[in-house]
N, C-alpha and C positions, 0 to 999 in steps of 0.2 A: 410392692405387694399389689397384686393385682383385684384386692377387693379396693383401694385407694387411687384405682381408674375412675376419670370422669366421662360421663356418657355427652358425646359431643351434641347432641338434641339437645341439650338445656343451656347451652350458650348465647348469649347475648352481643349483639354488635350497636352498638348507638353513638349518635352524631348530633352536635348542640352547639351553639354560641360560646356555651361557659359550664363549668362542670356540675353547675346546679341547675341546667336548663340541657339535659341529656334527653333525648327520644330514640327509642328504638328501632330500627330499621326494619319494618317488615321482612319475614319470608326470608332470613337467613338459611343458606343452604350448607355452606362451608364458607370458615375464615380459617387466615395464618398470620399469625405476627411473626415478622423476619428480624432477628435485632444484630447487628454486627458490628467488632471490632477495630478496627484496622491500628495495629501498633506501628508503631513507628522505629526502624532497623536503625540501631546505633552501635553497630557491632564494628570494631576496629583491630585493631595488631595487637592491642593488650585483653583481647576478649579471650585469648587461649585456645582460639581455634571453636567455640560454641559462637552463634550466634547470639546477641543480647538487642531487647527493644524495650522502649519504655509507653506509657501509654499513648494512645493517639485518638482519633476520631473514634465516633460511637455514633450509630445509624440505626434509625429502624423503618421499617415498611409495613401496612397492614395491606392482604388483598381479601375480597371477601365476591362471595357470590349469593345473589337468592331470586327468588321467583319474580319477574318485573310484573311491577303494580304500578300502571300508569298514574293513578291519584292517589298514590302514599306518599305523602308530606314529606320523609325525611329522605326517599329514594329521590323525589325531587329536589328536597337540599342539597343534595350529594350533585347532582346533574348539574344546578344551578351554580355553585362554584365551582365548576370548571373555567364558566365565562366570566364570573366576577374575582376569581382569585381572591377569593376572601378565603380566613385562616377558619379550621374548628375545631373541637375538641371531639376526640374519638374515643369510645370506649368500650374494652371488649370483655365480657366479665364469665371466666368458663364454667359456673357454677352457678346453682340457685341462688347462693350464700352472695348476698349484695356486700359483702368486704372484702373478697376475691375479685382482685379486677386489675385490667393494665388502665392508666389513662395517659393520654399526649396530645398534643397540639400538631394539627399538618394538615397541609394541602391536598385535595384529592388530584390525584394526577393522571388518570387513567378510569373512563367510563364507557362500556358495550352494553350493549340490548345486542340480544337474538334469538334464534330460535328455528326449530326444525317443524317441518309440517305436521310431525306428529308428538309433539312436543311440549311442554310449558316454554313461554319466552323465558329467558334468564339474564339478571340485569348483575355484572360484573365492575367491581370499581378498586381501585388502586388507593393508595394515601403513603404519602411520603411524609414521616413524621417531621418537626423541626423542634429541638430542641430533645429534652429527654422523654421517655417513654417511662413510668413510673407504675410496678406490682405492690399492690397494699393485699395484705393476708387479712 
């Protein structure tokens, strides 16, 4: 039903040590959580001519983009573990409602600044989750 759309402006992305130590990333412009599958084919002679697989790995990815703020703190968290490979907790919460939200633990893998001359710079980052990725309603 389309009055149970949520308006993507009131989305949150935040980045913290621990999940009671979350800050928000300024100047969010668009995120995506990517979460995938991959089963595992264990289809043989006795499958009957269907394919059969049983569960396998389970991945996810967040990319997100927003307006670069040279001195916002957690846009430079994000930058900063690139070089330190240190682990954080990411969370992206698509509602106002603070118990809608994904949270997961992962590395940021992927950081760009750029910008056009007539333009906002835009500061682009990757996170490649590890382990699970968990939606609380």
């Amino acid at each position: 039903m389309a009055t149970a759309a949520k308006a993507g402006r009131i989305a949150l992305v935040a980045v913290g040590a621990s999940t009671s130590a979350m800050a928000e990333i300024g100047e969010v412009r668009n995120w995506e959580i990517n979460v995938t599958h991959t089963p595992i084919d264990v289809t043989s002679n006795d499958s009957s001519g269907w394919n059969e697989s049983i569960g396998g790995q389970r991945a996810w990815t967040l990319n997100s983009e927003a307006l670069y703020l040279s001195g916002e703190a957690d846009q430079t968290t994000i930058r900063k573990s690139l070089s330190s490979q240190s682990l954080k907790y990411f969370q992206i919460r698509p509602s106002t409602s603070l118990t809608q939200k994904w949270v997961g633990q992962g590395w940021a893998n992927q950081y760009r600044v750029g910008g056009s001359h007539d333009q906002a710079q835009l500061f682009n980052f990757g996170v490649v989750g590890t382990g699970p990725i968990t939606f609380t309603t």
